[in-house]
Each structure stands twice: as structure tokens, then as C-alpha cells.
N, C-alpha and C positions, 0 to 999 in steps of 0.2 A: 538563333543564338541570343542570348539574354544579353541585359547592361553587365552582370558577375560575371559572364565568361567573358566578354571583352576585357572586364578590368583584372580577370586573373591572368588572357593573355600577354596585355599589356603589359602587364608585373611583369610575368616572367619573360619577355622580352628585352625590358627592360636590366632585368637581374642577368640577362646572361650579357648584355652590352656590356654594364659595369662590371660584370667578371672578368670579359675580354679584357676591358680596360686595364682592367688592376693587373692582371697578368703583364701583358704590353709595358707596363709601366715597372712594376717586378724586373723584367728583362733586360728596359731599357736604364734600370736603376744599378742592376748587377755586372750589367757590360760595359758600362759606360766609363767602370772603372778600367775596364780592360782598353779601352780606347788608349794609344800608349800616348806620355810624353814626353816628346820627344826632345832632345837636345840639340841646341843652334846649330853643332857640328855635324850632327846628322843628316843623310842626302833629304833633299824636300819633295813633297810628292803629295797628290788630292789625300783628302781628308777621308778615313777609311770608319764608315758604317759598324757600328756595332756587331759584331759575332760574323757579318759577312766580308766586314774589308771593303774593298773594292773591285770585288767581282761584278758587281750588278754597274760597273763603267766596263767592263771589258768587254771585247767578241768571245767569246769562248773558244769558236770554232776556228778564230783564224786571232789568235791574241796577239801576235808580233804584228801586226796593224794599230791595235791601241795604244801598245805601247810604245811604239814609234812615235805616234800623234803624239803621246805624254810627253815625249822627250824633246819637244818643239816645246813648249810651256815648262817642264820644269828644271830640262837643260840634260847635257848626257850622263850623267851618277843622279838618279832618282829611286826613289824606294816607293814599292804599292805593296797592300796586303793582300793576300790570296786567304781570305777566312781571320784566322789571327796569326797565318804566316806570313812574317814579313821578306820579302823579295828585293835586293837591290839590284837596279837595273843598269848596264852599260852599255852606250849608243854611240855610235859613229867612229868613223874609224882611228883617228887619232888617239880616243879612251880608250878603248876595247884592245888595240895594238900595244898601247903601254899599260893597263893590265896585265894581260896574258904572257907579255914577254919580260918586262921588269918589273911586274910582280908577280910571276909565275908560280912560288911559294903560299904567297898571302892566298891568292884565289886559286889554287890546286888540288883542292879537293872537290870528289864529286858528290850532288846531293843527289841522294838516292830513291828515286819517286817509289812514293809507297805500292804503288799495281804491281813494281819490280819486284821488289825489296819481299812481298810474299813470297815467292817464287825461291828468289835467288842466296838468300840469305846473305848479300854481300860477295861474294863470290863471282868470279867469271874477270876480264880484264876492263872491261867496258864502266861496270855497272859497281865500280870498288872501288876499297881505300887503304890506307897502307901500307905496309910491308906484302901482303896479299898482292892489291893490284901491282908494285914496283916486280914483285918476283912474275908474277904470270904475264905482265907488259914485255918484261926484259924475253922470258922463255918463247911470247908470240913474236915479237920483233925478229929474234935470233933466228928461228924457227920458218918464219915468212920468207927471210933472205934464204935459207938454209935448200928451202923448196921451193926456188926458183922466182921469188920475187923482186922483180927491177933484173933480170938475170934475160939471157939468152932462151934458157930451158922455160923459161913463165910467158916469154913472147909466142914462145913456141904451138905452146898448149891455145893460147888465144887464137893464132893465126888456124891453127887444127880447129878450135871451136867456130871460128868465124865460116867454117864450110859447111858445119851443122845447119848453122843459123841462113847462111844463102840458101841451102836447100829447102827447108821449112818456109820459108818468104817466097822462091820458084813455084813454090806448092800450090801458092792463091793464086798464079797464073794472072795476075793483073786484077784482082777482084779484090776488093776494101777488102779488110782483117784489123784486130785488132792487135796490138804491137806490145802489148803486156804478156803477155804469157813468152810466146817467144825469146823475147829483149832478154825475161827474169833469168828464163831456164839457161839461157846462152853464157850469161854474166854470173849467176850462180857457180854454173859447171868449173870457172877459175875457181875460186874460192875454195868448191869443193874438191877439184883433183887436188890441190896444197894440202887440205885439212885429212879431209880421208883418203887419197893417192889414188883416186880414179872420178871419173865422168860419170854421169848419167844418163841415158836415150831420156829424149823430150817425151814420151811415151810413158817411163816408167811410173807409177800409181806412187809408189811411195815416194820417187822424189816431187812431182807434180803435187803430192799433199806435203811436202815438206816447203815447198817454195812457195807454193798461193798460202799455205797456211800464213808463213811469214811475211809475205805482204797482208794480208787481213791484219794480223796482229800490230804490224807497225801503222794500219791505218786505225786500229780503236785503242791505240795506246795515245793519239792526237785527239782521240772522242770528246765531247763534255762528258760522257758518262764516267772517263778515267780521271776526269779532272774532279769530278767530287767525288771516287774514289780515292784519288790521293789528298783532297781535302778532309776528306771524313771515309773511312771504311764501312763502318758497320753498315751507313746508309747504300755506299755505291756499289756492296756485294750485292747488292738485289737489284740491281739493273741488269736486265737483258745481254746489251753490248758485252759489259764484263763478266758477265759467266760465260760468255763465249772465247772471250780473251780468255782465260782460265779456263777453258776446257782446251783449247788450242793451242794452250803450251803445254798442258798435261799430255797431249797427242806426241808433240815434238818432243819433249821429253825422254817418253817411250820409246819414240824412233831411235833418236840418240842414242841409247844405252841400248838396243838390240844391235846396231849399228857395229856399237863399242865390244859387244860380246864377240860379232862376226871377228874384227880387228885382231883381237886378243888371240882367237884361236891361230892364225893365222899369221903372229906374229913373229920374225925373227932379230931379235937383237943385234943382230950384224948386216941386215939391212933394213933401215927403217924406210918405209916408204911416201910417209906423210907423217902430219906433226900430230895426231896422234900417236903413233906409232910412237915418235919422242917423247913424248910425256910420259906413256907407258913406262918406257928405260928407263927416264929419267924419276918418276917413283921407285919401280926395281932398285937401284943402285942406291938410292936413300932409303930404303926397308934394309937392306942387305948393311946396309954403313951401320944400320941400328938407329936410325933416325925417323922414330914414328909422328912426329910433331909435325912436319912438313906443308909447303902450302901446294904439296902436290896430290894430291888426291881426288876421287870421284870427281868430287861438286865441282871442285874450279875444273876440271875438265870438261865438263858438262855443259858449264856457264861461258867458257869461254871458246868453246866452240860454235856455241849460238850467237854469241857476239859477232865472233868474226863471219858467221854465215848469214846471218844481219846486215851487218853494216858494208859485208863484202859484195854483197847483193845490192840490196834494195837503193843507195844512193847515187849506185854508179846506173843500176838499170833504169829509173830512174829520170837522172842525167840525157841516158842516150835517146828516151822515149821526147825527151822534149826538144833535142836536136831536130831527132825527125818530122816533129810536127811543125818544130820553126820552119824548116825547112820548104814543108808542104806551105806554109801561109807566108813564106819569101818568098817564090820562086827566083827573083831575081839572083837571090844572093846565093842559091840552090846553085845556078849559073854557075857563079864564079868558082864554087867550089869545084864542080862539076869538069870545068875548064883547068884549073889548075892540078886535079890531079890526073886529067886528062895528058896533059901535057908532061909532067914530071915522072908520074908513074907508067900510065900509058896500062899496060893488062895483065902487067907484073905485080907478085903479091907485095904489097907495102910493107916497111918493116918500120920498128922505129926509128930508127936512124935517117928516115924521114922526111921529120917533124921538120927539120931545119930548113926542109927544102920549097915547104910548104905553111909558109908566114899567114897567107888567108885563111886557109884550112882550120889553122890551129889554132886562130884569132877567132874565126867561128865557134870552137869548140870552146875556147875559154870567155867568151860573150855568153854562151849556154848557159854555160855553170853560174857566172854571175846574174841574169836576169831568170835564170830560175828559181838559184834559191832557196836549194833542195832544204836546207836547214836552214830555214830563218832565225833559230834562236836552236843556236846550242844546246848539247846535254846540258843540263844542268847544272854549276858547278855548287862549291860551299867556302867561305872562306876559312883557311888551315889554324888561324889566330886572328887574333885583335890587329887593325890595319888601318892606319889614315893612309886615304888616296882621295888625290886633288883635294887636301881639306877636308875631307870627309870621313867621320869616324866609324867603321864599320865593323862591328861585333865577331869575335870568333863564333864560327858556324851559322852564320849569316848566308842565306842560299843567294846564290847571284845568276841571274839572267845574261848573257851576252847575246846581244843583236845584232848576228850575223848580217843579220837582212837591212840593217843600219849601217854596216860597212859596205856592203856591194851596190845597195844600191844609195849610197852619200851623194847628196847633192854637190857638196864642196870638191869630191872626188872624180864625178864622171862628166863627160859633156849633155850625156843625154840618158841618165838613171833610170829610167820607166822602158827605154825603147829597146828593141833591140837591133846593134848597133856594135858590128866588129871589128870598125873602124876605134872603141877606146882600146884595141890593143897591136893596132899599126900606126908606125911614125910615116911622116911625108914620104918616105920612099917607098912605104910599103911593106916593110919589114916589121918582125912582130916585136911590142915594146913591153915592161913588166909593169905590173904597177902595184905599186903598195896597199891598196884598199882591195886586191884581189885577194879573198881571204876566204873560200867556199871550204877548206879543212881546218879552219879554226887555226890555230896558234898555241905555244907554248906548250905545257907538260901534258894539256889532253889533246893536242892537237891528233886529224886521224893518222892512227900509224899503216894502213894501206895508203897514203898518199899515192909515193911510185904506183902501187899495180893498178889503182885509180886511172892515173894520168896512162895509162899504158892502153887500157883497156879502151879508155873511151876514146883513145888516137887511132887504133888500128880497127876497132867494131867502128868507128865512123865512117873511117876515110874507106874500109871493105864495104859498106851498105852504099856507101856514093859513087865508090865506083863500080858501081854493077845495077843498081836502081836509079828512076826518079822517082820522089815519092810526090805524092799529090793528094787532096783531100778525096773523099768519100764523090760518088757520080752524084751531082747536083746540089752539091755542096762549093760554096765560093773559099777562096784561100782569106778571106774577108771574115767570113763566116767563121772559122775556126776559132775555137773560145780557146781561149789562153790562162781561164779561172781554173787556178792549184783544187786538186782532191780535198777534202778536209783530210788529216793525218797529222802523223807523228814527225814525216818530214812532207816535203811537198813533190806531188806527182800530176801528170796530166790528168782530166777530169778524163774518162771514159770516151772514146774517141777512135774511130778508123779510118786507116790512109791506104791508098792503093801502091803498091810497087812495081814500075813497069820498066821492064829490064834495057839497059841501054847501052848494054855491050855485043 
């Protein structure tokens, strides 16, 4: 190689540095404007990067960790950018409490992450805003009591599903299993006798792809690949993860309205069997009134059926998987349980009525639900208008963060936040106490409306697996050993894990 081809390398080495540069600097000249500024009254928060915000400070995989740290420095109403979307953030449980409840208006709307928002076109009750969600919230509400929720006839169906679920667990005969599949199908099957007016066999292919589907999907709707989908589209349709989310609801989709077709044939006006079946009638009689406009139709039937087979599922199931594995990694407190419904119930089927009788029991179960977690940071809300709170001026349509996982687990609130510890919801006698920063269904206008069948489900599938099982870790596995690190997801679940069940009645 000559001294010319060196110095023409050079050159154009050189010529392509200075091109980067000037580009970088283009970039940094065009965005820079975009850096906002900000006004005194606005919440304070790190200084957000050009065109990224401050994404490159956060976990992605696990972000209600960061932004908890943040909220130690910049106090609990702080704002971060996610790209050039601004995010205000609410921490601990005193904000978050008077938020949601006395300004339950201001912050009541939901913001609609773009991976959904494909999909659903605002529609369904979960994932809306409106006059839409106010009419489809009010119909699922009415509709949930209507078939049996918080009811005699919803205990029922539990107590019936809870024999599914012991036969299935008798089945490993004392051999490790994993407790996902089971836990979903068992917890599912409420949800679904309400919505479509019957059960499934744990067996059956279509619901077996209708329930693992929706656990997959609620764990790559937590993905980073969904999160620069919902910061940028064009880029995150070409991810992997998300064409698989998007082929996986286009599946469920499909089931659904074959489902819907089965219903409709089958359907009698004078007796509805599920709340389909209601919606049905209650389109009918608004077609027949002469009212085409209505927010009853297809889509929000669609949308808010997966909602509620979502949410009715996957938090409580859930929930019950990370009892059991407390469980396995306490034995002691496994004891107490063990003993007390020993003693109270003895080999009779539990019912709710209970609860009352059983102060430790139910103090373990709501110790669960706060040290696990399931939602660390709320759906997403938006605020509805312009809103000063604490001082702080916050934009109409301002998306706002609440940290769930900043109220359960408050320092100011618990004795010992990190442990787990059933004793924060017994007074000195032993009886069970309430406490205000217990707040695992959120608050105010989006608070969850399965609350009751929640609290129902996880009281009587408990207190039936404890009293008939002990569960204990995997053979050669220490109760020590047991990892306690949440799945990555869209809510939080045990990492992949199997417990033996060895019967003790």
C-alpha cells in the first residue's frame, strides 16, 4: 500500500468522523429545543436526554424500582420522560391515597398504551375512556353481582372448582409440579362460568390456548420490547416478542367471536345464563328501541370480555401461586396456618363466613398480596383537565404513574416492608387489624371492580389447598433456596418454580 492510499484512507476516514459529527450535532441542535422548559410549579425530576428522556436511568424490565429510588431524591409528585413523553409520577402512600380518592376526577382517565390501543380501538371497560368505559363499567359491575359475584351462588362455583383443582394437585401423588397451569385453569374457570355461564376441563385445547395464551401476553405486554413499542411503533412492530403478542391476540380474538357465535345460537331471552348472554339482550332491545348509536355492540363486547378474563385470571392466580411458595419457604408460618384451620374448620368445607374465625389465616393472605405486589405501578392513568396537586401544576392529558408498590411496601407504613411478615395485620391479641396503605386494588374511579370475587377466591382456594396439602420446595431444594425474584411482566408473578404437595389429611 502506497503513501496515496494511506492519505486517501485517511481522508476518508476522516470525512466520514466529521460527517458523524455534524449529524450528532444537527440532532443535538434540533432536539435540544425539544428539551422542555419547565415551570417552577411543575413536579421536579432528572434532567431528560434529548429524544430519549430518560429511559437510559431506568430498568426497563423492572421500572417501579427506579422509580421508587427517584422518588427518595426528588420527593412523591415527580415527573421523568419516557422518549418525549412526559410521565408524572405518585409515591407513597399518603399522595397516591389523596390522589385517587380526592382527586379522583382530575386523575380518571386512563392512558391508553399504544400495543393496546392497536387492538382495541378504545373499547372494552379496562382499557377506556368516557361515556364508553362509564356505560360498559356500570353494565360489567351490574352484570358481575347479577351472576353471582360476592353472592352465595359465586361461592359456590369456587367451592365446586376447588375439587377440580385438589384432584389435579392428588394427581402428582407427592412429586414436585409446577403450580402455574393448574392455579390459572382453576381461577380462570370463576371468571369464566360469570362471563360465558359454564366451566372448562383442565384438558380442554381451546381453553388451555385461551389461558397460557393470556398469561404469555400479560407477560410481553411488561416486555422492553412493548415498551419501545409504545414509545415508538413503526420501530417495535419488528420485534420478535410483539409479533407474537399480536399474533396471540389475533388467536384470542378468533376464539372469542366463535365462542360468541356458539352463545347467540343458543341463546334465550328469558333466561340469560351469563353476561354475555346480557349484553346480547341488552343490544336487542336497543336495536328494537331504534337506537343504532349505542355503546353496545361487537367491539366493546369483545374488549371487555378479555378484560374481565384478564384481570379476572391472571392477578388473583397470580396472588395464590405466591402464597404457596411463601408458604414452602416459611414452613413455620405454613404451621400456624395449618393449625388454625385445623382447629376451626377441622375437614369441613370452609366457606366464607369463615374469614372471621380465622385472623391468621387471613392476615397471611393479605401479607401475600402486599409483599407481592402483583401491580407495582398501576394501569396507567391520564389526567381528565388542568390540576394543581400539592403545588404542582399538571397539564390536561398528562399520563400519570401511580406506585402501587410505593404504598405496600412504605416505609413510613409498615414495620418491616421488604419481609414477609403477617403479623402487620394482627393487633396484640391476635386478631386481624386494617390498615390504610393496604391498597393492592388501587383506589378510586379505576379502582378493580372484581375486588369482592378477588378477596373470595383467594380466601376459600387457600384456606382448601392448606387444608388438605403441605406444600414444600422441590427434593433437594432448601426452603432458603427458594428465589422470591418476580417474572418480568406486565404484572408480577413467581419466576418458574416447583413445590411438592403432600397431602395431610
Amino acid at each position: 500500500m502506497g503513501i496515496l492510499d494511506l492519505s486517501l484512507q485517511s481522508g476518508g476516514v476522516l470525512a466520514t468522523l466529521l460527517a458523524a459529527a455534524g449529524v450528532l450535532l444537527l440532532v443535538y441542535a434540533l432536539s435540544s429545543a425539544w428539551i422542555p422548559q419547565e415551570n417552577s410549579n411543575e413536579p421536579p425530576g432528572p434532567r431528560p436526554l434529548p429524544l430519549l428522556g430518560n429511559l437510559l436511568q431506568l430498568d426497563l424490565k423492572r421500572p417501579y424500582n427506579t422509580l421508587v429510588e427517584m422518588s427518595k431524591k426528588y420527593g412523591p409528585v415527580f415527573r421523568v420522560y419516557l422518549g418525549s413523553k412526559k410521565v408524572v409520577v405518585l409515591a407513597g402512600h399518603k399522595v397516591v391515597k389523596e390522589a385517587l380518592v380526592n382527586y379522583a376526577e382530575e386523575f380518571g382517565d386512563r392512558d391508553i398504551l399504544r400495543i393496546v390501543s392497536q387492538y382495541n380501538n378504545g373499547h372494552g371497560v379496562i382499557w377506556s375512556n368516557g361515556d364508553s368505559w362509564k356505560e360498559m363499567r356500570r353494565f360489567a359491575l351490574t352484570n358481575l353481582k347479577d351472576f353471582g359475584m360476592g353472592k352465595k351462588a359465586c361461592e359456590d362455583k369456587i367451592i365446586e372448582e376447588c375439587q377440580y383443582l385438589l384432584e389435579v394437585v392428588r394427581n402428582f401423588k407427592g412429586n414436585a409440579f409446577d403450580t402455574t397451569q393448574p392455579i390459572n385453569y382453576a381461577v380462570s374457570n370463576i371468571i369464566t362460568s360469570i362471563v360465558y355461564g359454564d366451566r372448562f376441563n383442565y384438558d380442554d385445547p381451546e381453553f388451555n390456548a385461551m389461558v397460557d395464551g393470556m398469561n404469555r401476553r400479560i407477560q410481553l405486554a411488561g416486555s422492553p420490547s412493548a415498551q419501545v413499542f409504545n414509545l415508538s411503533p413503526w420501530l417495535g412492530k419488528w420485534l420478535p416478542q410483539n409479533k407474537e403478542f399480536f399474533r396471540l391476540t389475533s388467536d384470542y380474538t378468533k376464539t372469542t367471536l366463535e365462542m360468541f357465535s356458539q352463545l347467540r345460537e343458543s341463546l334465550n331471552p328469558l333466561l340469560p345464563r351469563s353476561l354475555v348472554d346480557a349484553f346480547f339482550i341488552r343490544k336487542q332491545e336497543l336495536e328494537e328501541s331504534g337506537i343504532t348509536n349505542s355503546h353496545f355492540h361487537d367491539e366493546n363486547l369483545i374488549w371487555t370480555v378479555q378484560n374481565l378474563f384478564a384481570a379476572g385470571t391472571d392477578t388473583t392466580a397470580a396472588t395464590l401461586r405466591w402464597s404457596l411458595l411463601l408458604m414452602a419457604k416459611y414452613p413455620e408460618i405454613q404451621d400456624k396456618v395449618h393449625e388454625e384451620v385445623s382447629r376451626v374448620i377441622g375437614d369441613r368445607q370452609v366457606r366464607t363466613e369463615d374469614r372471621k374465625n380465622l385472623p391468621f389465616t387471613d392476615a397471611v393472605i393479605h401479607e401475600t398480596q402486599r409483599l407481592a405486589n402483583i401491580a407495582p405501578i398501576a394501569l396507567p392513568h391520564r389526567t381528565s383537565q388542568d390540576v394543581t396537586f400539592r403545588g404542582y401544576f399538571i397539564k390536561k392529558n398528562t399520563t400519570v404513574y401511580v406506585l402501587l408498590t410505593s404504598v405496600l411496601h412504605d416505609e413510613s407504613e409498615w414495620e418491616k416492608p421488604y419481609s414477609f411478615h403477617p403479623d402487620h395485620f394482627l393487633d396484640k391479641d391476635g386478631k386481624l387489624v386494617k390498615n390504610d396503605a393496604f391498597m393492592p386494588f388501587s383506589a378510586g374511579r379505576r379502582a378493580c371492580l372484581g375486588e369482592s370475587l378477588a378477596r373470595m377466591e383467594l380466601f376459600i382456594f387457600f384456606v382448601t389447598l392448606l387444608q388438605h396439602f403441605r406444600f414444600q420446595p422441590s427434593p433437594g431444594v432448601s426452603e432458603d433456596s427458594l428465589d422470591l425474584t418476580p417474572r418480568v411482566g406486565f404484572t408480577i408473578s413467581p419466576t418458574a418454580h416447583k413445590l411438592r404437595a403432600l397431602d395431610c389429611m
